[in-house]
Steps between C-alpha positions, in 0.01 A plus 500: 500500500501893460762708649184635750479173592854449531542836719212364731626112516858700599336680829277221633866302467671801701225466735556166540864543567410772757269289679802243492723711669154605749526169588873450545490790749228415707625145560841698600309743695368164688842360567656835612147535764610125655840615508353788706749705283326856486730682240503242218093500560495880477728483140256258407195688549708748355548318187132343494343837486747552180357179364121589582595864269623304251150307462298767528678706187431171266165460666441892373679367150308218449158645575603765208526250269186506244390183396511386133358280306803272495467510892186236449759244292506173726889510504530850672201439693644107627871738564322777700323247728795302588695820576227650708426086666867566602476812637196411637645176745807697559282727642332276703837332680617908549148487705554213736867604542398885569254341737758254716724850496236664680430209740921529558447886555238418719627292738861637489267915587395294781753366651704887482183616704553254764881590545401827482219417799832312617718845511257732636413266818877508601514844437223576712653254777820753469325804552319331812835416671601849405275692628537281886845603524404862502288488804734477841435124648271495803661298730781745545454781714665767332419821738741417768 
């Protein structure tokens, strides 16, 4: 292999890593949703968004890579597709995670809008006992 190839073989591998650690932190973010525990989710997101940068400067790497002829030998070319295979199924589980994180968000954004609903009935039911004890009661006769 050529040291192009090398370089290029070196990325996808970082990638791979990255999407590794993608991965890792979604799965985290998961368990931290259950746990309802809202500032190790925010870190996480925190730290995912790091991750996500991270891919997209050796997506902008790779893609600058040239090809060469040696690129076409069936050694680099078997290599490159495992790599990218890997990357491609971790993908895929980040996917179905992300998408169970969402359903978490989703129910857990619903349930804060009922206790909200909760909230503002009883404050409503204050103000309504409020506002009777301003007005004199009518049973008493309070001109004599």
């Amino acid at each position: 292999m050529s040291g192009h190839n090398d370089v290029k073989i070196a990325a996808l591998e970082k990638k791979l890593k990255a999407c590794d650690d993608f991965l890792a932190s979604t799965l985290k973010l998961k368990e931290e949703l259950e746990k309802d525990d809202a500032k190790a989710a925010a870190e996480l997101l925190k730290r995912r968004s790091g991750i996500i940068a991270t891919i997209d400067e050796l997506d902008r790497r790779i893609a600058g890579y040239s090809s060469s002829p040696a690129d076409k030998s069936s050694a680099v070319i078997t290599r490159m597709g495992k790599i990218t295979g890997a990357i491609n199924e971790r993908l895929k589980q980040v996917i179905v995670v992300n998408q169970e994180c969402e359903a978490l968000t989703v129910v857990r954004q619903q349930e804060l809008r009922n206790e909200l609903a909760a909230v503002n009935r009883e404050a409503e039911g204050l103000r309504g006992y409020a506002q009777r004890g301003v007005k004199p009661p009518r049973f008493l006769n309070i001109r004599t």
